[in-house]
N, C-alpha and C positions, 0 to 999 in steps of 0.2 A: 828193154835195156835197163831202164831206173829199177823194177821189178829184179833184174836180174843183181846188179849192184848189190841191193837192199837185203837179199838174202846170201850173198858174199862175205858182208858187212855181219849178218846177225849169226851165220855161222862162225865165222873167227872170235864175235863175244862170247858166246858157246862153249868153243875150244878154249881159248885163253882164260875164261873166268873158271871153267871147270878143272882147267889146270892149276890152278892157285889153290881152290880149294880141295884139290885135292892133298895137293901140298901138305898144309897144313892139320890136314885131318889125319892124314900118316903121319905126322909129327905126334899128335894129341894120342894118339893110338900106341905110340911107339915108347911115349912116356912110362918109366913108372910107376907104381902103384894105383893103375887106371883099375878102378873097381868092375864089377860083372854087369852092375845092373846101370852101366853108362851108357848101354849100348842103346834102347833108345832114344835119347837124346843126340849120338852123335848120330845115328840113323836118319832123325829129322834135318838136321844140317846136310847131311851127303842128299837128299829127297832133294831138297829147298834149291844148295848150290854148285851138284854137282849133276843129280837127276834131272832138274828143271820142271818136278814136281809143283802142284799145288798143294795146300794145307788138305790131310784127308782129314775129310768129316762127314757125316750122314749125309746123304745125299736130298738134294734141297737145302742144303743150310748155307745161306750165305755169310760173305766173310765181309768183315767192315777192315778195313786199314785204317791205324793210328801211327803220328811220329812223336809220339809223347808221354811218358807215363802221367801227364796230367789228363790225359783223355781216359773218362770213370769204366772200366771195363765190365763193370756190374751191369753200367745199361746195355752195353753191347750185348752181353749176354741172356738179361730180361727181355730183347726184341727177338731172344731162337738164334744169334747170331753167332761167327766166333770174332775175338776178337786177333787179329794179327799186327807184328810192329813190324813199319817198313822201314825203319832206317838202316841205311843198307853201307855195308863194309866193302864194297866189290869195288876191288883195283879197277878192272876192265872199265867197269860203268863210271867210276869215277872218271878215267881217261876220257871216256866220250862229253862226260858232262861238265868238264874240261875247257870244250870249244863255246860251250851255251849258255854257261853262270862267266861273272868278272872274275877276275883273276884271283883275288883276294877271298873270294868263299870258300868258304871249309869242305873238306872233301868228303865228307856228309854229305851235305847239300848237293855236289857236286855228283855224287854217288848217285841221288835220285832222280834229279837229274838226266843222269844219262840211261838210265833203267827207262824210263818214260819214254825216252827220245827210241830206244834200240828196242820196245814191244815184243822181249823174248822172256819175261819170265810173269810164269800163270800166278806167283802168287802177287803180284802186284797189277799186272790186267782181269784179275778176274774179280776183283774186290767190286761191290758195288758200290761203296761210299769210302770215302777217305775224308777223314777226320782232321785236322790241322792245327793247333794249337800255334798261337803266336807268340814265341818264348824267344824270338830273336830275328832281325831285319832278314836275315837269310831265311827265316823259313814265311815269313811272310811274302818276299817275291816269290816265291815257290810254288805259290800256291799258282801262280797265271801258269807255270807248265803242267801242273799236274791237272788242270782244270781242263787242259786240251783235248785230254782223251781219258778224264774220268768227271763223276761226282766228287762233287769238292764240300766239305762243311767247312768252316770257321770256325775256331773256338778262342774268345781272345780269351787272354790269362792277364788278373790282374800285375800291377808289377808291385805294388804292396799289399800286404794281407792279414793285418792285423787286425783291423776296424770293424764293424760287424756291416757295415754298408759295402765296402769292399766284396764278406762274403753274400751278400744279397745282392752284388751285380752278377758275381760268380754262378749263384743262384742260377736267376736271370737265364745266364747263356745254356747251363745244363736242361735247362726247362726247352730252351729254344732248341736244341739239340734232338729230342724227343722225336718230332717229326721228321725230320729229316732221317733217322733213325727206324721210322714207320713208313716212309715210303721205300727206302734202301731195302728193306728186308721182308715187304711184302704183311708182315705182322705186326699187332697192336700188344703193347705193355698192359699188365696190367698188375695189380697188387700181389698176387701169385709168384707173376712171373719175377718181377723186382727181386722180392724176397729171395727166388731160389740163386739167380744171379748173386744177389748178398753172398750167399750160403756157398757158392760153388768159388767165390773168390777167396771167403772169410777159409773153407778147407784149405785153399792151396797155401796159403799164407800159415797156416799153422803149420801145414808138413816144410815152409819155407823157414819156421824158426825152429822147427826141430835137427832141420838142417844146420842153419847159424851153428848152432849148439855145439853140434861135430867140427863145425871147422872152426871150434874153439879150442877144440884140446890144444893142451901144453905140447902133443906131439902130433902133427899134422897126421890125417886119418887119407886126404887125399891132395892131391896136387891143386894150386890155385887154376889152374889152366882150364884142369878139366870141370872146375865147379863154375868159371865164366861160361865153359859151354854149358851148364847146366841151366844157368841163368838168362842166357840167349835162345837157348830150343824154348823156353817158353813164349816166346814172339812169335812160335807158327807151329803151336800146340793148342788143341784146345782144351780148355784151361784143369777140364776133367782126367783130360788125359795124362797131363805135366803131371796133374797132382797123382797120379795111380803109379806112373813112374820114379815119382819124388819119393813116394814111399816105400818101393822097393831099395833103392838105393839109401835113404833110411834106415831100412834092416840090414844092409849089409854093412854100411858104416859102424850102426851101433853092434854086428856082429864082430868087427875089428876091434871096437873099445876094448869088447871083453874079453877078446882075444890076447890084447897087447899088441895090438898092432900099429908099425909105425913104416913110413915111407922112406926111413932111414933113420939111422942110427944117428947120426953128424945133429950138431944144435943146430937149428936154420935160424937167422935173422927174422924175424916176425913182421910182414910189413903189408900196409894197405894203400892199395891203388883209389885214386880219386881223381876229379877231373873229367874232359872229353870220355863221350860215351866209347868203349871199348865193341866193337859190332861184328861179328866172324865174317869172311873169312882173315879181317885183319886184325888180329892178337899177337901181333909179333912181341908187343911191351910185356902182357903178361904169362907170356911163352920165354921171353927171354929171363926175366924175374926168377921161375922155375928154372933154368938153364944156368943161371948165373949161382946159382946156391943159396937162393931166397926164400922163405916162406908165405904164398900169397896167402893171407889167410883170412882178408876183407878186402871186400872193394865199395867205396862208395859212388857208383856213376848210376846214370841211367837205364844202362841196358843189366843191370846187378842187380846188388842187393837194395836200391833205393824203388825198383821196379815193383818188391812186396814188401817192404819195410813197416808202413803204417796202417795197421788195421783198423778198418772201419767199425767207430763205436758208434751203435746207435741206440738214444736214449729215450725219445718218443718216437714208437712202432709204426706210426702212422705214413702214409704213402708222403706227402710232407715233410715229416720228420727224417724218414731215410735220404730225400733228396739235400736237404739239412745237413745232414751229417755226413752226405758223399761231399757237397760243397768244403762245407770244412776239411774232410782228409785229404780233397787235392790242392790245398792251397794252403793250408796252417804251418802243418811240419814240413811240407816238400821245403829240401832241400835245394834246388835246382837255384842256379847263379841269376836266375832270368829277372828276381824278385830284387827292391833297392836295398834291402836291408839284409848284412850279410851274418847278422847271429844266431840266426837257426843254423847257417851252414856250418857254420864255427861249433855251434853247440851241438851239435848231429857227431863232428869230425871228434871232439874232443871225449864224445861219449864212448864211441865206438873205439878210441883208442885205448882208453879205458879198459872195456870189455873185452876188450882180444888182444891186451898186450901188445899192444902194437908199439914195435921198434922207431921203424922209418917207413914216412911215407914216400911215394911215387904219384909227384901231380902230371897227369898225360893230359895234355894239349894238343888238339887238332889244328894244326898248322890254319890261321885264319879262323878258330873259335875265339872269339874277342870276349865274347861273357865270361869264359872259365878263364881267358888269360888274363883276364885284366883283376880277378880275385886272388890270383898268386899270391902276393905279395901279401895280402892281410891273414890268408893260410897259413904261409909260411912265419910271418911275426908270430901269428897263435897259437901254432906249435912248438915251433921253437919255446916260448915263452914256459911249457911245461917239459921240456928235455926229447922234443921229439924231434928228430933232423926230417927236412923234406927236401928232395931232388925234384926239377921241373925237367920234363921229359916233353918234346917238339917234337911230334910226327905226322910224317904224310900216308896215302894209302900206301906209296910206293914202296919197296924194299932196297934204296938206293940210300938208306940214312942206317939198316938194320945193324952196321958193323960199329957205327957210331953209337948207336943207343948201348950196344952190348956192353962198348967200353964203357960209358961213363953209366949204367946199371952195375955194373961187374966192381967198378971203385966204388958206388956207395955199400953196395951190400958188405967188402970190405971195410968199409968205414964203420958200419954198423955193428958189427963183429965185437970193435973195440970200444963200442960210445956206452959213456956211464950206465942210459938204460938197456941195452942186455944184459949188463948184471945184475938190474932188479927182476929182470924178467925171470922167473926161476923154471 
């Protein structure tokens, strides 16, 4: 009878969650100016949340789960492994995980949550190890559910990261990380293998600024929409793969350059998203941005462009000196709110507005994300402060706020039409 329930129960998430995502994938598909060479990337999205797919990859090759761009995906991939992000955008799952976190936890958390509780989708049951960075009190209780019915690591992240002791505890935990990483995956690291991880992370990151580049033009080359799912498919890509795809969509962008190609004719408002991680299938904010007569044309969040932004420099070769230098990339420049000192974040926002002209920004807030809400305020002084207008946008997974959001997206991009910087913008 419980048996019978159970599978009642995990058919309806099935139905309902593949119904959402279908939604919006025929929204993203329906959009203009969607380029030819997208289609793998929304391919992995309909696999992941509509097929119920797992990550394909050689066979034998296990897959480690992280919720953090501060988990070093280099080593993931020096152990043979691939790397997947599980932070999960599903209405459905959030719903369940709903009844099982406090009220107050962000539907993130909540999201994974109920993925764990409802054991319907392969790529999160089939992971051998899940990784966990503690970058906030919600992901740290999290860990006692996901520990129920998988391998759990630890990764505590400093909350300041200036000091050179700071990066030598950080050290510390990536070192400690190693084993646990060798029993996960069956295989031993070794100098080789590091290296080529470097190397396979160090590619995709260049086909990811050659990208930046394009979605810098003065005249948008492609929609913001469809370049967040670019930036998502690479959380259940491996990493070789994203990048082979990166770079065909690369040619065809840089073939529009010299084309003259433009996704309309109309001046868009120039604007970058920041804030709560944006995770498909819930994109409604910068689905609506596009919809509204905006131009997305950065995002600073976690599941974006903050995800390959910092290239690992390393200066002494040595198996040591790389571990060195991965400690430093994930903790120096990361952006992330998690840290006490808010002028990397500041100095990240103010650069990037810089480089891509950016009009007005969009801070999205996950309804019960307390780390990015509670940085409002010092964003929005700091912006402001150089002529940039910022709107805070509160959303849940649900789509019972989406007519609200439209309006008051729909008045700033309006606003923005008119504010002194669109006319520097040329």
């Amino acid at each position: 009878m419980q048996a019978s329930i159970n599978e009642r129960r995990q058919e309806r998430f099935v139905n309902k969650s593949a119904a959402v995502a279908s939604k919006y994938l025929r929204r993203m598909e329906e959009m203009s100016g969607l380029p030819d060479a997208m289609r793998p990337f929304l391919d992995v999205l309909k696999d992941i949340y509509i097929n119920f797919s797992d990550v394909k990859r050689p066979e034998g090759t296990k897959t480690i789960g992280t919720y953090c761009v501060m988990v070093p995906q280099e080593l993931i991939y020096a152990f043979g492994a691939v790397a997947v992000k599980l932070c999960s955008g599903n209405f459905t799952a959030f719903s369940i995980g709903d009844d099982i976190t406090p009220r107050d936890a962000c539907p993130l958390v909540k999201a994974i949550a109920g993925v764990g509780d409802i054991r319907k989708l392969p790529l999160y049951d089939n992971c051998s190890l899940m990784v966990v960075p503690i970058t906030c009190d919600c992901k740290k209780k999290l860990v006692s559910i996901l520990a129920e019915y998988t391998k759990v690591h630890i990764l505590p992240v400093p909350s300041q990261r200036q000091d050179d002791d700071v990066k030598e505890r950080y050290l510390e935990e990536l070192y400690a990380l190693l084993p646990a990483l060798e029993e996960a995956t069956g295989n031993k690291m070794t100098y080789e293998s590091l290296t080529r991880g470097v190397e396979a992370v160090g590619q995709a990151q260049h086909q990811f600024w050659r990208f930046m580049k394009f979605r810098r033009q003065p005249s948008p080359l492609m929609r913001g929409t469809h370049a967040m799912a670019v930036m998502n498919a690479l959380s259940y890509m491996p990493i070789d793969d994203w990048t082979d795809a990166l770079i065909a969509l690369n040619d065809e962008l840089d073939k529009r350059v010299s084309e003259g190609y433009r996704i309309t004719e109309r001046k868009l408002p120039r604007i970058m998203l920041t804030g709560s991680p944006v995770v498909f299938p819930n994109i409604k904010v910068p689905m609506l941005i596009d919809e509204m007569g905006g131009a997305l044309i950065a995002d600073e969040t976690c599941m974006g462009d903050r995800f390959m932004y910092d290239p690992l420099v390393v200066v002494d070769k040595s198996f040591d000196g790389i571990m060195r230098a991965m400690a430093n990339r994930y903790i120096r420049p990361c952006s992330c709110p998690t840290f006490c000192d808010a002028s990397t974040r500041i100095y990240r926002l103010k650069q990037m507005v810089k480089d891509n002209q950016v009009e007005g920004v969009v801070y999205h807030v996950l309804r019960g994300c307390f780390v990015y809400d509670f940085e409002y305020t010092i964003v929005e002084r700091e912006l402001n402060s150089i002529g940039v207008p910022v709107i805070r946008v509160e959303s849940d997974y649900n789509e019972e706020d989406i007519e609200q959001l439209r309006v008051r997206i729909e008045a700033f991009i309006e606003l923005l039409k008119f504010s002194p910087k669109a006319k520097e913008v040329k």
